[in-house]
C-alpha positions as CSV (number, residue, x, y, z in Angstrom):
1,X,6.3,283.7,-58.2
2,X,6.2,281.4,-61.6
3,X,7.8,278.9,-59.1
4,X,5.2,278.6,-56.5
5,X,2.5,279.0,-59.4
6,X,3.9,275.6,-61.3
7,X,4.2,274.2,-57.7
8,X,0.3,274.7,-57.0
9,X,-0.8,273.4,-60.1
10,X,1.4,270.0,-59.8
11,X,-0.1,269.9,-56.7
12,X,-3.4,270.4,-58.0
13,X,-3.4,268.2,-60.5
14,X,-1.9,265.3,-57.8
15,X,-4.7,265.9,-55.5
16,X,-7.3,265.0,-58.7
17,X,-4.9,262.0,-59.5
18,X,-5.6,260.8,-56.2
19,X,-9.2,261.9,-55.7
20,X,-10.1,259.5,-59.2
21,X,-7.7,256.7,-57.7
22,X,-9.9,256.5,-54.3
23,X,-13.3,256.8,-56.1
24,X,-12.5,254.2,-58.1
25,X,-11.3,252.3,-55.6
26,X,-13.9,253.2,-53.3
27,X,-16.1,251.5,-56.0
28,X,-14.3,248.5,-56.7
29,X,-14.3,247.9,-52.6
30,X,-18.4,247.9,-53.2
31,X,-18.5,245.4,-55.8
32,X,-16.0,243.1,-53.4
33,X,-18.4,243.4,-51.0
34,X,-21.2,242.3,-53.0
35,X,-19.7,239.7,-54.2
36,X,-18.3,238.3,-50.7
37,X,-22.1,238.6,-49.6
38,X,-23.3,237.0,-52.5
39,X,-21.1,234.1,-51.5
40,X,-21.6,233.9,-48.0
41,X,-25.5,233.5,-48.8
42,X,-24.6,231.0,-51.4
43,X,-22.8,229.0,-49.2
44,X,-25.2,229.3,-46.3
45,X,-27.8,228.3,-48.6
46,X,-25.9,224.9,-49.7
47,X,-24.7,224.1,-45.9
48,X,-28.6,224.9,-45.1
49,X,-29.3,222.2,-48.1
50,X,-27.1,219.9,-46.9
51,X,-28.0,219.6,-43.3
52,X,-24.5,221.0,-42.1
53,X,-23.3,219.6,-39.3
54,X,-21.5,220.7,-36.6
55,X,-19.4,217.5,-34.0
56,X,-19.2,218.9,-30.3
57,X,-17.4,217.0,-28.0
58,X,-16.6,213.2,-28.8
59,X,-18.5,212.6,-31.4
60,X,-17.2,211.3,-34.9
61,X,-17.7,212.4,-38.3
62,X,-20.0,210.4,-40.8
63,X,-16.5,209.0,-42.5
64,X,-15.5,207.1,-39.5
């Protein structure tokens, strides 16, 4: 019976182990994918400044 007792506590404290690693994980995913947005808009914003521009077909880049 002491065997199984120590077994489920182990396992118990495991389980919280893991249930802090995946919050905090959890959380640090969130701030990634602030920061991935935040840089998408910043980007799109300086393309948008810079009048991106997009070749289709034949057409050559400004360096040529």
């Amino acid at each position: 019976m002491d065997h199984l007792e120590m077994k489920i506590a182990h396992l118990e404290r495991s389980v919280d182990d893991l249930s802090e690693i995946v919050t905090r994980q959890a959380d640090d995913i969130a701030m990634l994918k602030r920061r991935v947005e935040m840089l998408m808009q910043r980007e799109a914003e300086r393309e948008a400044d810079q009048g991106s521009h997009v070749f289709a077909g034949q057409e050559k880049p400004p360096h040529y």
